[in-house]
Each structure stands twice: as C-alpha cells, then as structure tokens.
N, C-alpha and C positions, 0 to 999 in steps of 0.2 A: 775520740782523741785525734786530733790534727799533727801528724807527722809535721816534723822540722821543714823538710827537703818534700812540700807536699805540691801533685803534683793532681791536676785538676783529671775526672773519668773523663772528658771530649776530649783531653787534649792526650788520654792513655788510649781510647779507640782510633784515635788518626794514627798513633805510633803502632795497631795492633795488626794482628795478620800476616799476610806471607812475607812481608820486608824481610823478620829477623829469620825466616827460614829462606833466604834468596841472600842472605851475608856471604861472605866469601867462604868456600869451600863448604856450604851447610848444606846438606842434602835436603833436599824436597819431598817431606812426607804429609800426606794428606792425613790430614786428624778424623779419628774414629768421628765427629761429632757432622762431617761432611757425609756420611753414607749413614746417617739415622741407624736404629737399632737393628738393623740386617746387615749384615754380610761384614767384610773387612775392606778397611781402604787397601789400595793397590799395594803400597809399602808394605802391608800386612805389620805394623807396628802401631803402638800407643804411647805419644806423643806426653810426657813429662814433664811437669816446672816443680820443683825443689823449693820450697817453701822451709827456711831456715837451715845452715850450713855447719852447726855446732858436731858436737861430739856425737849423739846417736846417730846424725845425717850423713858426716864423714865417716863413720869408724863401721858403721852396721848398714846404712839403709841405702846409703849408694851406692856402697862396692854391690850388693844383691842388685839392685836395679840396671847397672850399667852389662852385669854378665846375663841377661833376659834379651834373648833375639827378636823377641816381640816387642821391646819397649825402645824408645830414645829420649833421652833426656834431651831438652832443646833450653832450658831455661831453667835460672838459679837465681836466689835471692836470702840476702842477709843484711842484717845491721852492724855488723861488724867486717869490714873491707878483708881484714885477714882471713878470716876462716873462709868469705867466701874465695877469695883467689885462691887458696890450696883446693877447694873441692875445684874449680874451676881447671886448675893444672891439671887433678887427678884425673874427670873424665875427660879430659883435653885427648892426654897421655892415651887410657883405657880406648879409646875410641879411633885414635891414631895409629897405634900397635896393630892394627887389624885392616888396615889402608897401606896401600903399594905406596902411597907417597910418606905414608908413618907422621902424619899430621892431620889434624881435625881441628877446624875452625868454624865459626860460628854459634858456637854456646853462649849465649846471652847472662849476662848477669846484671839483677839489680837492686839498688839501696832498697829498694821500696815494694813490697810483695804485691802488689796492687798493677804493677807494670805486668807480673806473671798472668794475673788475673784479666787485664785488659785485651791480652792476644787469645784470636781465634785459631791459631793453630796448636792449642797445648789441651788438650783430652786431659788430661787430670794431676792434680796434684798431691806429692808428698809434704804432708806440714810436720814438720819435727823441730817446731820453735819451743821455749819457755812454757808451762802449764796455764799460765793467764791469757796467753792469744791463742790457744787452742779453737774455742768457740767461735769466737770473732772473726779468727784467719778462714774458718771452715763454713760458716752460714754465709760471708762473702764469696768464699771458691761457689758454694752451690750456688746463690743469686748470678753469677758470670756464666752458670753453664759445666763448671768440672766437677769429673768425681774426684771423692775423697779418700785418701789415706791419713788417716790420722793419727798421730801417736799418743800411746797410750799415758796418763789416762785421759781420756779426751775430753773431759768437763773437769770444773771448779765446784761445778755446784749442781744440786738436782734440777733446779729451772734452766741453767743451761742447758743438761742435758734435751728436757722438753722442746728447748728452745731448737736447738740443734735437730732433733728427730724431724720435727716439725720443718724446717728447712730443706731438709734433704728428701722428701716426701714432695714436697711442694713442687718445687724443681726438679721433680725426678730423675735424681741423682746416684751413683754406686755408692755405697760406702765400704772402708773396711776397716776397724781398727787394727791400728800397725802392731800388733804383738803374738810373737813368734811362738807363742807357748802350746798353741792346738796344735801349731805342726814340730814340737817333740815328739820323738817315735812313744817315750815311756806315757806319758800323758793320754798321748791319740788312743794308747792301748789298752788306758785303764778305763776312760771314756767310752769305749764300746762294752768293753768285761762288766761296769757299772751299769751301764745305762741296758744289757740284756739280761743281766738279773744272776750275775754268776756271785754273788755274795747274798744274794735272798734279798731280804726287804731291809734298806736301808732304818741303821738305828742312830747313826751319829755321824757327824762331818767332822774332820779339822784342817786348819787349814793356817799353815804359818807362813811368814816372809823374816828377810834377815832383820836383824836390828842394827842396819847401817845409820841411822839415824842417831843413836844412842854416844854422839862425839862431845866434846864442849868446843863452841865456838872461838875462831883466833881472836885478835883485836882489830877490831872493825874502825880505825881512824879513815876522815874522811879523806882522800884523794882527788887527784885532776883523773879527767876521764881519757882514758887513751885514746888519740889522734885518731884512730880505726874504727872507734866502735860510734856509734849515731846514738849515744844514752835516752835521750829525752822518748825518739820512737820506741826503743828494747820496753821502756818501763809501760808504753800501752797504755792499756785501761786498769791500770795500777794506780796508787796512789803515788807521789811524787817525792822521792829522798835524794839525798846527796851520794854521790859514786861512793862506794868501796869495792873493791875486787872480791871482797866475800858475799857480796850481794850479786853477783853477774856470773863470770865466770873467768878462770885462768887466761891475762892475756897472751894470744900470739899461741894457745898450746890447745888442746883437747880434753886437760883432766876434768876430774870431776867437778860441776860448777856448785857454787855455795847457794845460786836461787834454789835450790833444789829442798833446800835447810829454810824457805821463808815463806810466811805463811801469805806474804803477797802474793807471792807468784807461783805455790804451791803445797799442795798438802802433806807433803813428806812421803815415808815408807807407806803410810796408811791408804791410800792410793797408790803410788809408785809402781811398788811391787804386789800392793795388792789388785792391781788391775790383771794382771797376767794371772796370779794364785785364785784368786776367787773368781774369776773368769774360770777356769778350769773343773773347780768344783760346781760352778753353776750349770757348764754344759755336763760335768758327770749326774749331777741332781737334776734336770731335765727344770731346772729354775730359771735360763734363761734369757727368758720375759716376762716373771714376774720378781717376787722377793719374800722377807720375811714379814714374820705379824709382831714381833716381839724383838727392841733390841735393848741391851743395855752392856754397860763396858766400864774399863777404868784406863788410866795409863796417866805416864810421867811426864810433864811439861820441863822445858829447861826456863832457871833462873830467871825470875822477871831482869827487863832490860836487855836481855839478848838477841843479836839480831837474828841468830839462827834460833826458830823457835815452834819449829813445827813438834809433834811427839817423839821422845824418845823411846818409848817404850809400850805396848798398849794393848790390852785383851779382851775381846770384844765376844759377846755370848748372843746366837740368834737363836730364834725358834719357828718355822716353819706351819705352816696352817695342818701339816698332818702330824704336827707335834716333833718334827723333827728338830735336835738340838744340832746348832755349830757352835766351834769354838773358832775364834781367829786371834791370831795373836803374833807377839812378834818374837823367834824361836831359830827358825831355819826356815830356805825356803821347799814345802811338801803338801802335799795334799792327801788326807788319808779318810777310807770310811769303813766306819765298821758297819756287816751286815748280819743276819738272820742267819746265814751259814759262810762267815767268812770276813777275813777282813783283805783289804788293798792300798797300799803308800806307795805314792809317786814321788822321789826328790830330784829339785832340779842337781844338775841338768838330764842325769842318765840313769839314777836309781829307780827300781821298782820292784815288788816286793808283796806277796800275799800267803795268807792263811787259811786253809791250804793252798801249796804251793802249787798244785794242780790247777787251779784257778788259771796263773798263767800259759799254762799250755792249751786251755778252751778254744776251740777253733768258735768263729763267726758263723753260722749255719745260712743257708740260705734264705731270704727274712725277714732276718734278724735286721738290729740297726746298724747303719755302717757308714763311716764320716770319712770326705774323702781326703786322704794325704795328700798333701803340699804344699808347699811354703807361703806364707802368707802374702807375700809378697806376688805370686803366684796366683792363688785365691782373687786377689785382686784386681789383678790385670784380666785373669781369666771372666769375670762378672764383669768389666770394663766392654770388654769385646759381645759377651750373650746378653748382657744387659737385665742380669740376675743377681740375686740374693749373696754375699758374702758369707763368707761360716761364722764372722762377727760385724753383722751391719749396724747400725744406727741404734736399734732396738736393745739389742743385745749388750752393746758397748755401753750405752747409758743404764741398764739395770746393773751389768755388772760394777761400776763405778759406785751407783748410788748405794750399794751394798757399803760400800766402802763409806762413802759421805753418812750414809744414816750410822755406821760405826761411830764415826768421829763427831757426830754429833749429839749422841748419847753420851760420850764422854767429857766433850762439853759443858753439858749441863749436870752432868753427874747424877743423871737418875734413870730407870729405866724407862723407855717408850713403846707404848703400840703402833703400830703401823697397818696403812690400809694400799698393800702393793696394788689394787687396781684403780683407784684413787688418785694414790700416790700424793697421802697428807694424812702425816698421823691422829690419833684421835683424840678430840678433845684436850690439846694442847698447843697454845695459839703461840708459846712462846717457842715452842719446838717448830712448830711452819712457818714462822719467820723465817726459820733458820734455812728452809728451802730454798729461797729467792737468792741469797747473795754467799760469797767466797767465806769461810770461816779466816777473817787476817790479824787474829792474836790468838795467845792463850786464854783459858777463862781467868777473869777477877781472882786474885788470889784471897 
C-alpha cells in the first residue's frame, strides 16, 4: 500500500543521518549501530524513533522511555498531526526540564514512519501503532537495520508471525515484545514458584482476561475525516471504508479507540489481553516455544451488520502433549494452576494467592530457575546494548499470540482441532490452515 504523502527510499536516505541529530540544540549521539555488537557508543545511550503516537505511546511507553538515562528519543512519527505534536511537547518538555537552558530542541517528527526508518542514527524502534501495521511496520524496521519493540500483540495472523520471526533472524535483529506483564512482581513470582516445582506436577491451567469487549456498538454514520489525521495511510494494508470515528479513534484526545472493536484491524480481547495473560502462563508452563495438540472453544459474536464485531465473549479449552488441560476464557484478568501438591492464582495487577500458603514464602535455592527482574522496557534496551536474547523475543511472542489465534480460530469454525506445534499446521484439515495465512476480518456465516 502506497501512502498518500509517499515519499521515495533515495530520496529518505539523502534526508538520513547526522543532519536531524546536528538540528538546533540536538545533542550528538552516536548510535549503538556505529560500534557494532562490542562496547557502547561514547554518549553511552540508545538512540530511539517512536513509531505511532496514540494512547498506549503517550500514556505508558514514552513517559518509561524518556525517564531511562541510557535511551534518547531523537524521532517520532504518526498519521495523525495531533497526537503527534502533544507527544512531541511532552518529550520536548521531559528533556528540557533537565537543561540549564530548560529547552530541548530537535525532536524530529514525521507523517510518514519510513522517514524514521531511513535515518542512520536511530538504533531502534518503538511501534505502538493499530494491530494491522504491527508486522509490516516491524519486518521493515528489521530490513533498515533497528531493533524492535513491539506492541503487543504483535501479529494478526500465525503466517505473520513466521513472517516476522523469520525477519528478525535474518537481519539479526533484538526484539522484544512491549508487554509489561513478566515484569509484575506477582507474576515474576509465581513463574519461578511454578516453573521449580513448588505445586508438584502441574494438572491444569486457567487463564482469564476482562470481557471489555462484551459493549454494543454506537452508530457508526459516516463522517468527513478530520483535518489532522492522514485516513487513507491509518487504514494500511486494511481493506478500504469510509471514516467514522468508531472505526479509528477519539479525535484530538487519548480514549479508548473503537479499531480496537474491528476485526480489520484487530482481534479484540482474544489477543489483546490475551497476549500478556497467556504469555504468562506459557512462561509459567515452560510452553514458550512451542503450543497445544488440541484446541477447541465457543464464544459470542455481536449482531451481523455491526461495525464493532470482534468477540464478545469466548472460552477456549486446550490440551497439551502431556495431557495437560487449559481453560481460557473471558472472566477477569488471572492466571491460576492447579498442581500435585498445591495450587497458585496470580490477578492483575497485584493479587497472588496459594494453597498452601507456604508455597509463597519458598525461597529460590541456589540452582534453581531464576528470571531476571525488570521492566521491559529495560529488558530491551538492556539486549539492544549485549546484543542478546529478550525475556520475550520473536519466538516467544509469536507462540504466545498464535495461542491466542489458534483460540479464535477454532471458534470460528465451531469444531474442535488438532494441532501440530512443531509444524505449526493442523492436521488434516485444509479448511483450518487456510485460516493460518491471513487476518480473521468478520464473524463466521450466520
């Protein structure tokens, strides 16, 4: 898909390189990508472009990025002019506040992420766009040369996924998927208690997320597109509708956007929040990098004709090659396992909870497994600099998700499937590995 305002790659490599770090008042930091995988540049920081400026960018992923003494944000980009000039104030602001002159200049901003992509001084990017340019924005950051932060969840589809692992590999690249949830303390501490055997041998998983999903949609008349936002790019590799504000998100504010609700441009709660939830139980089940043998599920579609029409509701049943059962479904968001001598429930954000209660008090013995604390954000930048593994790279982020997709696609078709996690294409059913290759973007046939 050819951007509006498209802007040729000769003519983004003549505009790339030290110019936008030589702007007035921009400090001169050599990018990690000039001293190869040894040592640190002189600045001793890693070099930042902000790839999409919405609500998770502004509200959670810049304010962490801009207070990290090791990172600078030098570059920003959105298709909506407003959201980016407020994140552009804000680390303007952040970055000023800490200058004898109380000003910081030269923060780049642009309509078009491709300009971020073009410059040799930006070591890696944060993408926190819409769920349809997830892949896209991220197999092009790795072909330029950045690593990645991606938000989660970071595919559409399981061939994405492949698609992506396969890039990031290629280009030997960092990755990390953006989601905060390994580094909750409750989480991080049931993850070790699980994974060193203080409940005995695991008998069962569960694993809920909210049913925010579960709304009926406004009225979706169509609209003129606001002055600020660049619609035709937003919609991507989407298919092509006419503006409503239920379809994009709130103008000129940060709420919650309606893409969020369309099965264009994403899969609802079923990824959303289960990219962090069953993330969590895959690293407490030591699953992963691989997945289940067996899925099958039900859940509630909204009203044919509705724009907002991802699942409202939905309970999905796995089974494990050592016979191990999950439930997932949409409840609250917790993670719980029962074992051979004990059970343990994590809820976000700070609950945690076993039987017996001794279990929590287990010390880690020397060993034992041990996963290390820090923000993922953190995680990230730290594997940017050693030129190592994330606590959730490429591998791990796409098993996690496809967990999720193979959910939503069993209930889809409304029957149960086998699966072959080493494969990765279930068995003997050709209309279900269709279904790998491209985005799930309706309900089923009524």
């Amino acid at each position: 898909m050819t951007p509006r305002r498209y802007i040729s790659r000769r003519s983004l490599l003549r505009r790339a390189g030290a110019a936008a770090a030589a702007a007035a008042g921009a400090p001169w930091i050599i990018p990690a990508s000039a001293r190869g995988a040894q040592g640190q540049p002189p600045s001793g920081r890693i070099t930042v472009g902000m790839i999409g400026t919405g609500r998770q960018a502004y509200l959670k992923n810049m304010p962490q990025f801009v207070k990290m003494p090791d990172v600078q944000i030098v570059a920003i980009s959105d298709v909506d002019a407003w959201r980016m000039d407020q994140m552009k104030q804000a680390i303007e602001k952040h970055y000023g506040d800490k200058r004898a002159s109380g000003e910081h200049r030269g923060l780049a901003a642009y309509g078009d992420h491709r300009e971020i992509l073009a410059r040799r001084d930006v070591d890696a990017v944060m993408i926190s766009t819409p769920d349809h340019w997830h892949v896209p924005m991220a197999v092009a950051a790795a072909a330029a040369g950045k690593d990645v932060s991606l938000e989660k969840p970071i595919t559409r589809s399981i061939a994405e996924g492949q698609q992506l692992i396969a890039a990031i590999r290629a280009h030997g690249r960092v990755f990390r998927v953006d989601s905060e949830f390994r580094s909750l303390e409750n989480f991080h501490r049931m993850a070790e208690l699980v994974r060193n055997g203080r409940i005995g041998r695991i008998q069962s998983v569960r694993v809920g997320v909210p049913a925010g999903d579960d709304v009926d949609c406004p009225e979706t008349p169509d609209m003129p597109v606001p002055e600020e936002l660049d619609y035709d790019t937003w919609q991507g590799p989407a298919p092509r509708a006419a503006y409503t504000v239920e379809r994009v998100h709130p103008p000129k504010q940060f709420g919650r956007p309606g893409w969020m609700r369309v099965l264009w441009y994403c899969d609802g709660m079923i990824t959303n929040w289960g990219a962090h939830l069953c993330d969590v139980a895959q690293w407490c089940f030591g699953s992963e990098r691989s997945g289940p043998v067996e899925i099958e599920g039900e859940g509630v579609w909204p009203a044919p004709g509705k724009l907002w029409n991802v699942l409202r509701r939905f309970a999905v049943r796995y089974r494990f090659a050592d016979g191990t059962p999950w439930v997932y479904e949409t409840v609250k968001p917790y993670v719980r396992f029962e074992g051979s001598e004990g059970w343990i429930q994590a809820e976000y954000p700070r609950g945690l909870e076993a039987e017996p209660a001794s279990i929590l008090s287990s010390e880690i013995q020397p060993g034992e497994i041990r996963f290390p604390f820090k923000s993922d954000k953190q995680d990230f930048i730290d594997a940017v600099k050693s030129r190592s593994k994330t606590l959730e790279d490429e591998e791990v982020g796409h098993r996690t998700t496809s967990l999720c997709h193979l959910g939503h696609i069993a209930i889809w078709l409304g029957r149960p499937l086998k699966w072959d996690p080493a494969q990765e294409r279930f068995l003997n059913d050709a209309a279900a590995n269709a279904m790998l290759e491209k985005p799930i973007h309706a309900p089923p046939p009524a």
